[in-house]
C-alpha positions in Angstrom: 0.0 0.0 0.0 2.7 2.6 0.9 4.4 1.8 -1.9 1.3 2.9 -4.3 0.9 5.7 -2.6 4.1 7.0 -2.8 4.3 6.1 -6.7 1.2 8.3 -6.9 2.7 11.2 -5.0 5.0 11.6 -8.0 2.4 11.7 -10.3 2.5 14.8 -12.4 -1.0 17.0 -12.2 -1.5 19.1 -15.4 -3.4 22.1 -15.5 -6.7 22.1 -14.8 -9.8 23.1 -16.7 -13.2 24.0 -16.3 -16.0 21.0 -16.5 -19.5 22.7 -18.5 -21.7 21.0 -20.6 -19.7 17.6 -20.7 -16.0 19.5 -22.4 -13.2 20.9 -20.6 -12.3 24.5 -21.2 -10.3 27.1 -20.0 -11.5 30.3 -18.5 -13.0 32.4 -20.8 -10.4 35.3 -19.3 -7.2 32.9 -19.7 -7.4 33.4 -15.8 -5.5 30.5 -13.2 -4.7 30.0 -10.0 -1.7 27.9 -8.4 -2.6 25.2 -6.3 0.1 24.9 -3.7 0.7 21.6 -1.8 0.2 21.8 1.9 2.6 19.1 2.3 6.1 20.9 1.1 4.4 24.3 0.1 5.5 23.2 -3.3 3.2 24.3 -6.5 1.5 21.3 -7.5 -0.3 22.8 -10.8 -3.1 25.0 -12.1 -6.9 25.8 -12.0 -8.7 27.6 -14.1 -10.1 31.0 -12.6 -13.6 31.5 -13.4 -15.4 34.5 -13.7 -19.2 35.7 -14.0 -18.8 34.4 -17.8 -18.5 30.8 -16.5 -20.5 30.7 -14.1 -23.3 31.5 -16.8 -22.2 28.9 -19.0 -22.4 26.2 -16.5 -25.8 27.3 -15.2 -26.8 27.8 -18.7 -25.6 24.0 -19.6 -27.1 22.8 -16.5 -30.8 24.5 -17.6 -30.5 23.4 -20.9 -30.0 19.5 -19.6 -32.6 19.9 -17.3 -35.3 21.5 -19.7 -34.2 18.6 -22.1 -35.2 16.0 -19.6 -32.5 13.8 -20.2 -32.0 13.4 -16.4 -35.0 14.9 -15.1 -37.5 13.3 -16.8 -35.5 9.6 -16.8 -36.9 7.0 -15.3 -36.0 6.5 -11.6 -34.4 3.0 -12.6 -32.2 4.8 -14.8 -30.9 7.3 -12.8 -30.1 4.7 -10.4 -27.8 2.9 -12.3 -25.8 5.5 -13.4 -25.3 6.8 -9.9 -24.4 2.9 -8.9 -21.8 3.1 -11.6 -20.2 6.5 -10.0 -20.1 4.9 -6.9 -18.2 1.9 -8.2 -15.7 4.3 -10.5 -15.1 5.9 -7.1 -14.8 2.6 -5.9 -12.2 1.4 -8.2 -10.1 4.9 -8.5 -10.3 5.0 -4.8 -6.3 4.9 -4.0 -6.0 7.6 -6.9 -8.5 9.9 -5.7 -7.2 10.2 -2.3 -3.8 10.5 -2.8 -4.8 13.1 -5.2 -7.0 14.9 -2.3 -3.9 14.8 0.1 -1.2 16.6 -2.2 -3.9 19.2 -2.6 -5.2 19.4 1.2 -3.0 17.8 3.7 -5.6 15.1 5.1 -3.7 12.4 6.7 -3.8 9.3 3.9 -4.9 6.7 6.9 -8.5 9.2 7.1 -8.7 10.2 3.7 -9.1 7.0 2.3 -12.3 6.5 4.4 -13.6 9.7 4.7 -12.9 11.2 0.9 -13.6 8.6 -1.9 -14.9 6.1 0.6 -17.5 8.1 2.5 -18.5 9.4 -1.4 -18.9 6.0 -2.9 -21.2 5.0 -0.5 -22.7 8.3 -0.9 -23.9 7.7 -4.3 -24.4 3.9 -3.7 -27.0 5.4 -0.6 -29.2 7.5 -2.6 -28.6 5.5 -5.6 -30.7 2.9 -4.0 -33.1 5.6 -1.9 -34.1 7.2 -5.1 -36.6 4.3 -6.3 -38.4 4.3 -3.8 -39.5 7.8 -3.0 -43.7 8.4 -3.3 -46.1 11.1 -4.2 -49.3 11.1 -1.6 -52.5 10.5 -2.0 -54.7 13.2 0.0 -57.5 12.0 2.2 -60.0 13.7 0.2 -64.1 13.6 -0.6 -65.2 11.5 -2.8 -65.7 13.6 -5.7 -62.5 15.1 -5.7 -58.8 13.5 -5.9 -55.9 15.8 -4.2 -52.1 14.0 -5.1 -49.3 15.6 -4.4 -46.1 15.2 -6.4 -42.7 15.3 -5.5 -40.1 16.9 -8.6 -36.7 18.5 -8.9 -36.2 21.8 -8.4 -34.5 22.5 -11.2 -30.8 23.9 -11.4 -29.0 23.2 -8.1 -25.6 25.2 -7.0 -23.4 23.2 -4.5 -20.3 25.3 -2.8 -17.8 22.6 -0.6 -15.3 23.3 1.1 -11.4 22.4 1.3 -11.6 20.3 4.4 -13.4 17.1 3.2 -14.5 18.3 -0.8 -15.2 14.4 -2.1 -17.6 13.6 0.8 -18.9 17.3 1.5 -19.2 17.2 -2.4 -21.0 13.9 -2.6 -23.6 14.3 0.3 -24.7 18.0 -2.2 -24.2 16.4 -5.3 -25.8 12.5 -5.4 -28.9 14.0 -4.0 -29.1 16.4 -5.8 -28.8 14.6 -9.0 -31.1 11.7 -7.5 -33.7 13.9 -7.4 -33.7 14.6 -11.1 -31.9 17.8 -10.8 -28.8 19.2 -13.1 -25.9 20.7 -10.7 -23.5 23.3 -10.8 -20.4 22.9 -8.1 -17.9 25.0 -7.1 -15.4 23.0 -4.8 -13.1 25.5 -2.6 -10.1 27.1 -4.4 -8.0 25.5 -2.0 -9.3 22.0 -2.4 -10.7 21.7 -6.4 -8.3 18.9 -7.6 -10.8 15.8 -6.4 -14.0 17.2 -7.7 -12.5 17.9 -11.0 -11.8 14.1 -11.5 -15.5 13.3 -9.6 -16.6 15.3 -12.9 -14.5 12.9 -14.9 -15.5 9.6 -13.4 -19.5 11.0 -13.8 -19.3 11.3 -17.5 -17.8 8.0 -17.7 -20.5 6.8 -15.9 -23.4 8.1 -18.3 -23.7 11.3 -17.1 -25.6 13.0 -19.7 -23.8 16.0 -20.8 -24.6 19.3 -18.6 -26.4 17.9 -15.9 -23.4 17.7 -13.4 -21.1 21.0 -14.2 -18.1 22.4 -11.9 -16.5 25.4 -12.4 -13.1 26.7 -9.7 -11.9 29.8 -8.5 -12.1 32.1 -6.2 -15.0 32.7 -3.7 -15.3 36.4 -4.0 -15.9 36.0 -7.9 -17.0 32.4 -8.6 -18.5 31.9 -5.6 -20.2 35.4 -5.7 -21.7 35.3 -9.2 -22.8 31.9 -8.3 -24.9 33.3 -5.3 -26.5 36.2 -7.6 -27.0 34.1 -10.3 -31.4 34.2 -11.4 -31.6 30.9 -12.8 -30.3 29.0 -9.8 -33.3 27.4 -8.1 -31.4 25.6 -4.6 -27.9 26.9 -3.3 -26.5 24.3 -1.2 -23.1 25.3 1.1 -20.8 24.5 3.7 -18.1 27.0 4.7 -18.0 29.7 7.2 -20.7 31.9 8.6 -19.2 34.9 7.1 -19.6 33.7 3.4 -23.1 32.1 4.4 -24.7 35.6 5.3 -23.2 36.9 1.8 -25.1 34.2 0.7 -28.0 34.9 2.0 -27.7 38.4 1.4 -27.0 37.3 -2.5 -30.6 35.5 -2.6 -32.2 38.5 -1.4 -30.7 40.7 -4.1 -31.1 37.9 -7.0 -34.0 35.5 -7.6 -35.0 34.6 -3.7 -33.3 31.0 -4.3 -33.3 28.7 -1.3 -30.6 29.1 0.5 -29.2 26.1 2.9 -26.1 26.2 5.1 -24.0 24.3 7.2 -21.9 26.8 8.7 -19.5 26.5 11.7 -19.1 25.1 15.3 -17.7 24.8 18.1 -19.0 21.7 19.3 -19.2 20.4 23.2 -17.7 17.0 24.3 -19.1 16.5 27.8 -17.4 13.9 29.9 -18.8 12.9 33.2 -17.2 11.0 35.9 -19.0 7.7 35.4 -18.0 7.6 31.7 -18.1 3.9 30.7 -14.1 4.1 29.8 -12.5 7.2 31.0 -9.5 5.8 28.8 -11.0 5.3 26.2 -13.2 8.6 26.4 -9.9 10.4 26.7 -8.5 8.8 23.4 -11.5 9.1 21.0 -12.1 12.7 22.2 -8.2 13.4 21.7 -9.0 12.2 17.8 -12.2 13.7 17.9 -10.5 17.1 17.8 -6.7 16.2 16.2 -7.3 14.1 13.4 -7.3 16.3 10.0 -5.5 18.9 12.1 -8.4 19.8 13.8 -10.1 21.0 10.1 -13.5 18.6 10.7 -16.9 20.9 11.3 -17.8 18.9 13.6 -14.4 18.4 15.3 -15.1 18.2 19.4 -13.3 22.0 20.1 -14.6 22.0 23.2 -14.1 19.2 26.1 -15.9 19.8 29.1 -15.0 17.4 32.1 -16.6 17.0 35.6 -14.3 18.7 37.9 -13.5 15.8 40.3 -11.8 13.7 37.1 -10.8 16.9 35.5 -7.2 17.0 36.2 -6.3 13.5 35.5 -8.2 13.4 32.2 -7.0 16.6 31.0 -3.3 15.2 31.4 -4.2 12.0 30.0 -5.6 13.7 27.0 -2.6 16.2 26.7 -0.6 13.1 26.9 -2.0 11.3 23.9 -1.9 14.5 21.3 1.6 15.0 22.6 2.3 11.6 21.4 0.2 12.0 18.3 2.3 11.4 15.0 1.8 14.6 12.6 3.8 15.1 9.7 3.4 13.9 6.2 0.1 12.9 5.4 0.9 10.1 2.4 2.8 7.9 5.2 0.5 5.3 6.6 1.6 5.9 10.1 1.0 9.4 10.2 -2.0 10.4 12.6 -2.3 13.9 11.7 -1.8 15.7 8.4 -1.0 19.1 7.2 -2.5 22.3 7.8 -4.6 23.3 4.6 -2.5 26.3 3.7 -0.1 29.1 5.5 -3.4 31.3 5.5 -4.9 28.6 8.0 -1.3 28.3 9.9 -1.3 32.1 10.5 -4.3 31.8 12.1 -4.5 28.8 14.4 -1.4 30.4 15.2 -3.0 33.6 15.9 -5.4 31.6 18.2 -2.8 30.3 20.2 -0.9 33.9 20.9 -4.7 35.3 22.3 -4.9 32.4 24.4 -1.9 32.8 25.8 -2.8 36.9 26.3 -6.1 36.0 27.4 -3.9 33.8 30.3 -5.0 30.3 29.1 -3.4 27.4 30.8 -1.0 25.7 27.8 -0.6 21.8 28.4 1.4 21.0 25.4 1.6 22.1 21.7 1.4 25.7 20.6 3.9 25.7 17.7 4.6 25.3 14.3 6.6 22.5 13.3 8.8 20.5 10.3 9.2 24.1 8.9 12.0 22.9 7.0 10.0 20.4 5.0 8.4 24.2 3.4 5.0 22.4 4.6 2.5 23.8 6.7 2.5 22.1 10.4 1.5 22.3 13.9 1.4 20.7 17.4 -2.0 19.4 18.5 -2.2 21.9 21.1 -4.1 21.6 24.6 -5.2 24.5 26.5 -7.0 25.0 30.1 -9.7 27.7 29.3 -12.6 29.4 30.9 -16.1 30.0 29.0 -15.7 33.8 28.5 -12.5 32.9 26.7 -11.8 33.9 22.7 -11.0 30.0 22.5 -14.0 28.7 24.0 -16.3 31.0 21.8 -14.6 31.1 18.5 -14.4 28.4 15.9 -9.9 28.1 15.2 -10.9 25.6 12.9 -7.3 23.8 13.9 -6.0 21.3 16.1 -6.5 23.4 19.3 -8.4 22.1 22.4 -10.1 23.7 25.0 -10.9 22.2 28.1 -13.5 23.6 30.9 -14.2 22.2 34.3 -18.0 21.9 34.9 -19.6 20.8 38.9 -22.8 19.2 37.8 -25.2 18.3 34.9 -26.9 21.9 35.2 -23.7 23.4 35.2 -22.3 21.1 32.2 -25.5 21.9 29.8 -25.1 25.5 30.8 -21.4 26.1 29.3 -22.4 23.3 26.4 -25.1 25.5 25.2 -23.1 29.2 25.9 -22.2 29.4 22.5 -23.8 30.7 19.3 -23.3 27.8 17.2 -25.1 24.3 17.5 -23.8 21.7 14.9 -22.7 18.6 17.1 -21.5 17.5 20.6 -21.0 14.4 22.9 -21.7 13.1 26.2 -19.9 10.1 28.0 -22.1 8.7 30.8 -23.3 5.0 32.2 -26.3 6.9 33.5 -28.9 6.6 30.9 -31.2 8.8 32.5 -28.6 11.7 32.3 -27.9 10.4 28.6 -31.0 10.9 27.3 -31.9 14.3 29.4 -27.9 15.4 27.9 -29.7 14.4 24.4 -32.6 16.7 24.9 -30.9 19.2 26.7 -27.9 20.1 24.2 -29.5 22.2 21.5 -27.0 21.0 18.3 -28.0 19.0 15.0 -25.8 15.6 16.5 -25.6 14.5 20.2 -22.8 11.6 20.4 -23.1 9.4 23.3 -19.9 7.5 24.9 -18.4 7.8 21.4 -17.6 10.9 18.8 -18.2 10.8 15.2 -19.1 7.7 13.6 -22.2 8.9 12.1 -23.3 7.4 8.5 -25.6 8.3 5.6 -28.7 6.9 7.3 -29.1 9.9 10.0 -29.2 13.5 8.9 -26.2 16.0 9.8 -27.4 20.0 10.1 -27.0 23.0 12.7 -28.8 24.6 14.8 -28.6 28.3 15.3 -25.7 30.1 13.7 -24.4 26.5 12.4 -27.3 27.0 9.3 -30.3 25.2 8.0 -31.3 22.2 6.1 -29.6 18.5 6.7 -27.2 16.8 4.3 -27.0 13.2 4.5 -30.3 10.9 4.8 -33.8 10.9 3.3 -34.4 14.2 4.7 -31.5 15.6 2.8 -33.8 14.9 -0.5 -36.2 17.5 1.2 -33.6 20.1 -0.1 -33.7 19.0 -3.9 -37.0 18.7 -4.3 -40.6 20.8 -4.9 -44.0 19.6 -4.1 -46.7 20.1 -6.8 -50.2 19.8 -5.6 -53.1 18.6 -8.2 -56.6 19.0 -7.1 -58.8 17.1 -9.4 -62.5 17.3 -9.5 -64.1 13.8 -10.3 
């Protein structure tokens, strides 16, 4: 295995080109943007730049394939097999397609593999077999009259991923998207494009009909804006920061009122009480819950709150284990945590680390930037002792920076879970399954964990509440989205 991967890492990555309407083409400007390797900092190749131009020609393309009804108006048996056959290209191009993602985002190999073109296969494979056997209604209605209600696409759906995790962010937006009979436009993350590019590759293989899946690259504050303001897109579908998703929002308002839904940030409370099942254990996986892809995972457990009379012991056992945490590069198999996206996203965790500090955090281990000399972009899994009022324990770093905050009782851990403004996931380690299930109600985020972190597959929906958005990816409900209900009310 390491030996394939490390053929692959010397794979040369040409210049890449825009995906519309089943061709390749450049930008219409000539416009690119490096992609630079978060491994060794070294220029791994090109993407093309797009502007409003593009943007127009995609959603054009995607219109024109949907009006045609080539994919809309397929049968559901069809559509089904082709999605089958993207999830089995994934499948087989599986190695490819993650070592490709790594070079271009710094995800440790060992999680990419599972959580890029293996969380995206079975994706496609999920809704592939979900979208069969989705039924209109039959209104309870008098006699003389019959009320159905239909379920259809929407139309022309935008999807905007992020650099983090773009193959399985990109597949839970895209597969049901295209399930439902829709034609797609996707914009991955400059940052992060390489994957998707290919994804648009291995689609057209699959059958694909021309237009229905397009993806155009470059940079948020052009492609990204002229995607929001864009009148002939019907769903926008984004993950990403809270910033960008009020632009969003605000982009709707000002263009054609398009649904908007978002899954924005966190800053996600692990709650461990003192009668956890496996203190060990709860230390480990909550040590991983927040280290593992540097800490870049929405969902990653930022926050640990522990029971005060275990808090000491724990906190030093979890110190402990990130201290002895293996990060450096991400295509070696033992290698337990990767490279920071980019020196933009160094600067800051960085930056995150200096306020703690002023802010007089407790530092346990970590802090720094390291393997400088490899040109990559690197950092200690860092462990601070904060309290609630802090920067840290408010503010998503979005790095592999812990914060950890005492709590006396179950009142007292809710309270400090909940003192935040986002509300995307969380966990609670108990035996008392009284206190589990009151933790379950009282926690107000889209996922409660209990005595584990993460884990979650395609048959449960993942959304925010509050300021972490709308809407659910993943699941049946995540159809909801991509879809329109047409009432017909027919007099007998």
């Amino acid at each position: 295995m390491q030996e394939k991967i490390d053929l692959l890492r010397l794979n040369n990555v040409p210049a890449q080109k825009l995906f519309v309407a089943g061709n390749w083409r450049e930008a219409r400007s000539g416009a690119t943007l490096d992609v630079i390797s978060p491994i060794d900092g070294s220029r791994l190749t090109t993407i093309a730049d797009a502007d409003g131009h593009d943007v127009d020609a995609a959603v054009s393309a995607a219109r024109a394939a949907f009006e045609k009804g080539v994919w809309s108006r397929a049968a559901p048996a069809e559509r089904k097999k082709v999605l089958g056959r993207i999830a089995d290209l994934i499948e087989k191009h599986a190695l490819e397609l993650a070592v490709l993602g790594v070079r271009d985002n710094g995800t440790e190999i060992s999680m990419a593999l599972k959580a890029e073109p293996g969380s995206a296969a079975g994706t496609f494979r999920y809704y592939a077999e979900a979208l069969d056997k989705v039924y209109g209604e039959v209104a309870p209605t008098a006699g003389n009259v019959l009320g159905l209600i239909h379920c259809e696409p929407v139309g022309v759906v935008a999807a905007i991923v992020p650099w983090n995790f773009p193959m399985m962010i990109g597949a839970w937006k895209v597969a049901p998207a295209l399930a439902a009979g829709n034609s797609v436009v996707l914009k991955p993350a400059e940052g992060a494009s390489l994957t998707l590019l290919r994804l648009a590759e291995i689609c057209a293989e699959a059958g694909l009909p021309e237009g229905v899946l397009n993806v155009v690259t470059g940079r948020g504050a052009v492609t990204g804006e002229a995607i929001g303001l864009h009148p002939d897109i019907d769903v926008l579908a984004f993950t990403g920061s809270g910033n960008v998703g009020r632009r969003l929002l605000e982009y709707s308002a000002r263009s054609n009122l398009k649904r908007v839904y978002l899954e924005l940030g966190g800053k996600s409370p692990n709650v461990v009480f003192a009668d956890a099942p496996d203190l060990d254990q709860a230390a480990k996986v909550s040590a991983y819950g927040i280290f593992r892809n540097s800490g870049q995972v929405c969902v990653a457990g930022s926050r640990l709150l522990v029971e005060r009379s275990i808090y000491e012991a724990f906190s030093e056992r979890v110190a402990a284990i990130a201290a002895e945490m293996k990060v450096g590069d991400p295509l070696l198999l033992t290698t337990q945590a990767g490279a920071i996206s980019s020196d933009v996203q160094l600067s800051k965790n960085l930056g995150f680390v200096e306020q703690a500090l002023g802010e007089s955090a407790r530092l346990r281990t970590g802090g720094k930037r390291i393997l400088e000399e490899t040109g990559g972009f690197y950092m200690e899994p860092t462990v601070f002792d904060v309290s609630p009022e802090m920067t840290l324990a408010r503010e998503e770093a979005f790095g592999p920076i812990l914060s950890i905050i005492p709590f006396n009782n179950e009142a007292d851990a809710l309270r400090i879970a909940n003192a935040t403004e986002y509300g995307l996931a969380s966990a609670v380690w108990t035996s008392n399954l009284s206190r589990a299930h009151r933790m379950v109600r009282g926690i107000r985020a889209g996922v409660v964990h209990v005595n584990t972190y993460g884990g979650a597959d395609n048959t449960v929906p993942l959304g925010g509440v509050k300021q972490s958005g709308n809407g659910y990816d993943k699941s049946l409900h995540a159809l909801d989205k991509y879809t329109d209900l047409k009432t017909a009310w027919i007099q007998l």
